[in-house]
C-alpha positions as CSV (number, residue, x, y, z in Angstrom):
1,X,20.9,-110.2,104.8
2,X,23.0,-108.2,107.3
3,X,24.2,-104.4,105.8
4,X,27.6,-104.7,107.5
5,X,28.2,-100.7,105.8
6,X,24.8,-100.0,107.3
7,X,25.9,-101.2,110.8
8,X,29.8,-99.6,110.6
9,X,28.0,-96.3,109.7
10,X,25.2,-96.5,112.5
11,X,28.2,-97.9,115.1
12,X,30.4,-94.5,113.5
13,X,27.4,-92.1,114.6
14,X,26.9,-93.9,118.4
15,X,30.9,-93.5,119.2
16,X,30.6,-89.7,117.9
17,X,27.8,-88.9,120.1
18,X,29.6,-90.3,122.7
19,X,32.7,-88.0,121.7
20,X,30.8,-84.9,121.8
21,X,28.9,-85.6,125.4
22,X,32.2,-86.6,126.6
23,X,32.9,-82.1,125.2
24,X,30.4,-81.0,126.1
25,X,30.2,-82.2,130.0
26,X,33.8,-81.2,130.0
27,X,32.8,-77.7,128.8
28,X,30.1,-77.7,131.6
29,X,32.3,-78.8,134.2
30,X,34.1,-75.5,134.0
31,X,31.8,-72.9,133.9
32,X,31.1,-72.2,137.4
33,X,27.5,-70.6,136.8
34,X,26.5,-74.0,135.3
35,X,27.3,-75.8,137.7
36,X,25.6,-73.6,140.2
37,X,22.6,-74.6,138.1
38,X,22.8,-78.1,137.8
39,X,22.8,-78.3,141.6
40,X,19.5,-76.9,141.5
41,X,18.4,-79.4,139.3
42,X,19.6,-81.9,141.1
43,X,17.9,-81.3,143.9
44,X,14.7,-81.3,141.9
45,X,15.3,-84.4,140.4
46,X,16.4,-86.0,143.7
47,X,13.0,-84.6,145.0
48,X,10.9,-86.2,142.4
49,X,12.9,-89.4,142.5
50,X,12.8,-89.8,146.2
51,X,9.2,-89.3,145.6
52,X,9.2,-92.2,143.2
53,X,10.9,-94.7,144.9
54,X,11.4,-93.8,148.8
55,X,8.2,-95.3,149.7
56,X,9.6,-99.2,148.2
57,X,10.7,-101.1,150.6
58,X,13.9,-102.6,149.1
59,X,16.2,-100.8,146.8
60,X,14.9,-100.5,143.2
61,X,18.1,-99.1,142.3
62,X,19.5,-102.6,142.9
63,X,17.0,-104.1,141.2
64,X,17.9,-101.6,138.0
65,X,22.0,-102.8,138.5
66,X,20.8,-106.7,138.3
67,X,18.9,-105.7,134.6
68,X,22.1,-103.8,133.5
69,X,24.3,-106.7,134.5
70,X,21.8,-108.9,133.0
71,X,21.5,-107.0,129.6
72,X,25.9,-106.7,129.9
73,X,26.1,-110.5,129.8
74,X,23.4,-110.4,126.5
75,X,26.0,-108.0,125.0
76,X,29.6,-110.0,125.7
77,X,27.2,-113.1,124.6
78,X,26.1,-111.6,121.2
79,X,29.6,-110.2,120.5
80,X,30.7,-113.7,119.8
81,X,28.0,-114.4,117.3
82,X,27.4,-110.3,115.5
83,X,30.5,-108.0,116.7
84,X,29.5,-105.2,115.1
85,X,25.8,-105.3,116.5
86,X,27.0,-105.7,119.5
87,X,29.7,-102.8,119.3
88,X,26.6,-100.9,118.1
89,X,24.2,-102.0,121.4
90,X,26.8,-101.3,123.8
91,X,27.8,-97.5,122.3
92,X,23.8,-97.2,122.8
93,X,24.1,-98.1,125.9
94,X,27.1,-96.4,127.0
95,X,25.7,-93.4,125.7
96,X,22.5,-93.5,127.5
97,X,24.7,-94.4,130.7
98,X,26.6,-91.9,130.3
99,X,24.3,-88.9,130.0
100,X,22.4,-89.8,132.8
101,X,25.1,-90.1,135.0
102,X,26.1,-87.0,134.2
103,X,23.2,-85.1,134.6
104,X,21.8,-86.7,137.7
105,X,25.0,-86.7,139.6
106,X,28.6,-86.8,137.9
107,X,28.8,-82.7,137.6
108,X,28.4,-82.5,141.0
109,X,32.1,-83.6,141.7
110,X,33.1,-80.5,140.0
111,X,31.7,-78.0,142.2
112,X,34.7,-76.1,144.5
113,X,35.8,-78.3,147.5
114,X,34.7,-77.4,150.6
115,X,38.1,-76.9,151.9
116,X,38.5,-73.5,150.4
117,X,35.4,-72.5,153.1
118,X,37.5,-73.5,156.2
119,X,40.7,-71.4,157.8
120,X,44.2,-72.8,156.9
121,X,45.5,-74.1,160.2
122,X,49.1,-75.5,161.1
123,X,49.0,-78.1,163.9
124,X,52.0,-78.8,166.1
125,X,51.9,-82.7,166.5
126,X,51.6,-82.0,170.6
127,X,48.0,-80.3,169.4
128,X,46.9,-83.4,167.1
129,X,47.9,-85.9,170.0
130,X,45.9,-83.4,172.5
131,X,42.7,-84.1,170.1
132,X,43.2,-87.4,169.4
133,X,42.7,-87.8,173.1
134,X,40.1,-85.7,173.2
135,X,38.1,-88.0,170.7
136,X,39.7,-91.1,173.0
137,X,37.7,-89.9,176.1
138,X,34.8,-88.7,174.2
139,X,34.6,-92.3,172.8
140,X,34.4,-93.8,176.2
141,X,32.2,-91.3,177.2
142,X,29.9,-92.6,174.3
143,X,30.5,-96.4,175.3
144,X,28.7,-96.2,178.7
145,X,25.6,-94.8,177.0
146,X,25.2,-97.2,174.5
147,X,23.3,-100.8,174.8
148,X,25.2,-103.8,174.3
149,X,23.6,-107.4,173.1
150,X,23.9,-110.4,175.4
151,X,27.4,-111.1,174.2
152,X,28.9,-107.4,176.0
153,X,28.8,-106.2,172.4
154,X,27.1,-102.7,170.8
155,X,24.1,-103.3,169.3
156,X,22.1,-100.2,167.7
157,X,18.3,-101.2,169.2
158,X,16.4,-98.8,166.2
159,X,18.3,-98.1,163.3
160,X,15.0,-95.8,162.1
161,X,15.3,-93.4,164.3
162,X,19.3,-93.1,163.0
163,X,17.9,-92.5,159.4
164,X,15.0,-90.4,161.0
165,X,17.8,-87.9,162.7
166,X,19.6,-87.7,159.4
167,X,16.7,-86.8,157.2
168,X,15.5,-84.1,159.7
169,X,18.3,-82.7,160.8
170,X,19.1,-79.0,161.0
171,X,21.8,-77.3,159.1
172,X,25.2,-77.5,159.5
173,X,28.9,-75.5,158.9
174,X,29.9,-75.4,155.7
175,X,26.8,-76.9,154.0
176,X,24.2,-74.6,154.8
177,X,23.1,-74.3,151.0
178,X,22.0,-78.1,151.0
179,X,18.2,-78.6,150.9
180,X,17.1,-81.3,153.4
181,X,15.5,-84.1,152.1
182,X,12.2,-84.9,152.3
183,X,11.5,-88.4,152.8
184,X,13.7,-91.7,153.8
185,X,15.5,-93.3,151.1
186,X,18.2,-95.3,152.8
187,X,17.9,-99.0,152.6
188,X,19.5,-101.9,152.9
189,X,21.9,-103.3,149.7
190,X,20.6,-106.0,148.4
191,X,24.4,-107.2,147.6
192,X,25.5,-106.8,151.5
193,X,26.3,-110.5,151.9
194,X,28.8,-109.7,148.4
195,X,30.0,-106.3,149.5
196,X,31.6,-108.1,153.0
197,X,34.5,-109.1,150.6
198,X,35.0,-105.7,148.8
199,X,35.3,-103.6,151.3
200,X,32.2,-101.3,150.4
201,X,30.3,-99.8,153.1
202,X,27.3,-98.2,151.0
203,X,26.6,-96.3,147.9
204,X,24.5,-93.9,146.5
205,X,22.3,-94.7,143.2
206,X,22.0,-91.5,141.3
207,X,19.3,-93.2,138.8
208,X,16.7,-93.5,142.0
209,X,18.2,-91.3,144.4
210,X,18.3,-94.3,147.4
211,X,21.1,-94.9,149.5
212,X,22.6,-98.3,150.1
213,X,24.4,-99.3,152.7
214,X,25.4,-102.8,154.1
215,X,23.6,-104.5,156.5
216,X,26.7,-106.8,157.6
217,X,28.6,-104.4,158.7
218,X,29.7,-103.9,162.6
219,X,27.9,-102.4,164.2
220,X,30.3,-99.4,165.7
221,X,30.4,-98.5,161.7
222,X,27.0,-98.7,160.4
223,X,25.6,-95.3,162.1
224,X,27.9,-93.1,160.0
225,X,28.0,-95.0,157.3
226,X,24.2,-94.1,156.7
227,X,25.0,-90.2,157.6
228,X,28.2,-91.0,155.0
229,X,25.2,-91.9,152.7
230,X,22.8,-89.4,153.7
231,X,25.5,-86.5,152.9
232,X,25.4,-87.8,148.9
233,X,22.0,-87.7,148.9
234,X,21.8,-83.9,149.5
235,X,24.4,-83.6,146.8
236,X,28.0,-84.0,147.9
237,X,29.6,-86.0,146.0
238,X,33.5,-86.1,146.3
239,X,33.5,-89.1,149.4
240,X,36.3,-87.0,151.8
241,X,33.6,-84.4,152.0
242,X,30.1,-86.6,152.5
243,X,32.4,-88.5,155.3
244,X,33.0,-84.5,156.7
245,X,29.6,-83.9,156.2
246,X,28.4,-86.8,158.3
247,X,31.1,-86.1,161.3
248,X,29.2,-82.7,161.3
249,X,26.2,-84.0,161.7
250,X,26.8,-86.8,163.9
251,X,28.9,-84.8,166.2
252,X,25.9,-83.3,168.5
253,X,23.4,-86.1,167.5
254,X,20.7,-86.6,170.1
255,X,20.8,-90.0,168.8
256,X,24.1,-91.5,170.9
257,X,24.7,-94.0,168.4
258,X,25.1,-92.1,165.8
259,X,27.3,-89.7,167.7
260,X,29.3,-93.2,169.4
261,X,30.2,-93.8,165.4
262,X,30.6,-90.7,164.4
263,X,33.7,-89.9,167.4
264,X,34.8,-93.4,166.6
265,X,35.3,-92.6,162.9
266,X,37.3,-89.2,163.6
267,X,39.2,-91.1,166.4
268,X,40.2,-93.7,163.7
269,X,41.0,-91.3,161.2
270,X,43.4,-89.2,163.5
271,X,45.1,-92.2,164.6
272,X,46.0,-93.2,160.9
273,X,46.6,-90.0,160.2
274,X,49.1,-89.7,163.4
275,X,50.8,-93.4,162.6
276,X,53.3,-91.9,160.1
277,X,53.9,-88.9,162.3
278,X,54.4,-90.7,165.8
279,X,53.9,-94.7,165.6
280,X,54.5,-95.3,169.3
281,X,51.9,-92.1,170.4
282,X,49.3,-94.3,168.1
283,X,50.2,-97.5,170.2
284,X,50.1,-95.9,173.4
285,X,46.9,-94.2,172.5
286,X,44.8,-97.7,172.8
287,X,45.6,-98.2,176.3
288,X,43.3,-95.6,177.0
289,X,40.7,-97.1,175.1
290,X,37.5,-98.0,177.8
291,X,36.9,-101.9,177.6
292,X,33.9,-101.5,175.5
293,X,35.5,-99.7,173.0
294,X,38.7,-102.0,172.5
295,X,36.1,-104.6,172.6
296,X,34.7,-103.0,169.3
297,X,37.5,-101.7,167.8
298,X,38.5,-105.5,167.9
299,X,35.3,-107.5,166.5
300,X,35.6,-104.4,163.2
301,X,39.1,-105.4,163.1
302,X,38.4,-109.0,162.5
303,X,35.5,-108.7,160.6
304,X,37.4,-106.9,157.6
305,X,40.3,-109.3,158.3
306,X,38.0,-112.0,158.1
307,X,36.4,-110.8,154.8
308,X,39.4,-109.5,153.4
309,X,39.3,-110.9,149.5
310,X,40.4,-110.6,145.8
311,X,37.5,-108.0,145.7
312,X,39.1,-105.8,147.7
313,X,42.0,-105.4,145.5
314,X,40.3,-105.1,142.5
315,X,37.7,-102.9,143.5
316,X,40.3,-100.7,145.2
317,X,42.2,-100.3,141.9
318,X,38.9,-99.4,140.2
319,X,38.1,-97.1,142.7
320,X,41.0,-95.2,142.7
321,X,40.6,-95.2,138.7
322,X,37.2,-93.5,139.2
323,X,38.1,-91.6,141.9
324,X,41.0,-89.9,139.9
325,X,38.2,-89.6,136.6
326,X,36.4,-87.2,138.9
327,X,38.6,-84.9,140.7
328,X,39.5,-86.8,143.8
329,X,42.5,-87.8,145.1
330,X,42.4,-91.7,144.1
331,X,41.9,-94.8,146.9
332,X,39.5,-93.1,149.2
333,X,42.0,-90.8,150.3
334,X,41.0,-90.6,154.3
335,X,44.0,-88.1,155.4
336,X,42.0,-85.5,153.0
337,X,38.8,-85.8,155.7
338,X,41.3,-86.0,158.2
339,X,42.5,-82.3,157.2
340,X,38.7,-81.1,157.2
341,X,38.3,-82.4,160.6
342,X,41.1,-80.8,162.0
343,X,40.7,-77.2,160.4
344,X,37.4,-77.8,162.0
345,X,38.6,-78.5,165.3
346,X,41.7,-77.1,165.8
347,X,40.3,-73.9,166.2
348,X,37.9,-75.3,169.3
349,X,40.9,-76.3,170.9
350,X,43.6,-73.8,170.4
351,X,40.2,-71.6,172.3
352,X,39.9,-73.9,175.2
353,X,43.2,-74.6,175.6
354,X,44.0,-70.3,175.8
355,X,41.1,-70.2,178.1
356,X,42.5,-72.9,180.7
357,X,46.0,-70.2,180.4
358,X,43.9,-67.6,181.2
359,X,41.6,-69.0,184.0
């Protein structure tokens, strides 16, 4: 016979543990010092599990998701039988989840924002629309070096020597207390052919330390989309700021498809950024788009209109839920990136364009 007292006391203790993480990471969170130390330990633990799993040639971490989703559906099945066991297996679980998280990568989102490292700047819209055709030509410079498939469209001929690049590559502004990884750990989702509909690019898994990314995806985006990846991996967490990462890194690739969809992101980003500032600049801007280009801005515009679902809704209003938990701004708030970019740039210009006075 069931001790229902037994079960309410042992289901009491689970939610209090969970109470007094849910304190205790708080208290963390705002003690600068310990957050200096738990990026150390991150990086050893991304070390050793990069060590673990790298060498696997799918994703393990998706392979852990499917036995949590699996072991969810016991749960919701036995709650309809034994509530109160399975109140008691979920606060076990949660709890488990939750410290985990934590440890391996949900502090991270506390540490200070990169923004604080770069100069306040004040662009005059004539100096944004001056670097958003900047990024237009450099685009089209890009296109002609690039390899199209038999159909005129890019193709990216070995995506290894992307993820190579982005392993090995040097330091760069802003980031230069980030350890480099040492091995490859970026693979393929195996929930790609799902994702389509949800509007997810990649992810990082902090229980295995792999990055994810979708195979589906156009080509134009899938370059910086494994450098987006890449930058969680060596412990950035807020997503504005791995997206700024990569656009530093992919802006002098050697590798010209990385650097194609690294200018292409920026140049995207700008133009949103500029459509509530100047709508027709924005329009006019495309003209100047090189055939190629268009011809890919085009095929990534129908893909996502083409796979444009329920998921994306819900996940959207999940995301900006979890998004919000942890600091950030809500719905992957682009325009944030878009600032980064341009206190990075701005100053680049304003040089250039003084030294063209002066010549």
């Amino acid at each position: 016979m069931v001790d229902t007292k037994k079960i309410i006391q042992r289901n009491k203790f689970w939610a209090g543990i969970l109470l007094a993480q849910i304190i205790l990471f708080y208290a963390i969170s705002k003690s600068d010092f310990l957050i200096k130390l738990h990026q150390i330990f991150f990086e050893t633990q991304m070390e050793f599990h990069q060590y673990i799993f790298s060498w696997i040639p799918f994703s393990f971490g998706d392979i852990f998701y499917l036995f949590l989703g699996g072991y969810l559906v016991y749960i919701i099945q036995l709650s309809f039988r034994k509530t109160k066991i399975a109140i008691r297996k979920a606060l076990v679980l949660l709890n488990i989840f939750y410290f985990v998280y934590q440890l391996f990568w949900g502090l991270l989102y506390f540490q200070p924002p990169i923004i604080r490292n770069l100069e306040k700047t004040n662009p005059t819209i004539e100096e944004l629309k001056q670097l958003t055709t900047q990024f237009v030509n450099r685009c089209n410079q890009d296109r002609t070096q690039v390899k199209d498939d038999r159909n005129g469209n890019f193709t990216i001929e070995n995506i290894e020597k992307i993820k190579t690049e982005l392993v090995n590559s040097s330091k760069v502004p802003y980031f230069q207390n980030l350890k480099k990884s040492k091995a490859i750990s970026i693979k393929k989702s195996l929930f790609s052919d799902a994702m389509d509909y949800t509007g997810i690019l990649g992810y990082y898994n902090p229980f295995t330390a792999e990055a994810q990314y979708n195979k589906n995806i156009p080509a134009i985006g899938l370059p910086f989309t494994l450098a987006h990846e890449n930058a969680h991996q060596k412990g950035i967490a807020r997503e504005e700021e791995a997206s700024f990462f990569a656009y530093l890194e992919g802006k002098n690739a050697k590798n010209i498809n990385l650097k194609y969809s690294t200018d292409y992101f920026a140049l995207k980003s700008l133009m949103i950024y500029l459509s509530n500032k100047d709508s027709l600049f924005v329009k006019q801007i495309f003209a100047d788009f090189s055939a190629g280009l268009k011809k890919d801005f085009l095929a990534e515009k129908e893909f996502y209109e083409k796979h444009n679902g329920i998921g994306n809704t819900i996940l959207s209003t999940t995301n900006d839920w979890f998004l919000k938990s942890n600091q950030q701004d809500g719905e992957v708030n682009y325009s944030y990136f878009t600032v980064l970019l341009i206190r990075h740039e701005i100053k680049e210009l304003r040089f250039t364009t003084q030294f063209q006075k002066h010549k």
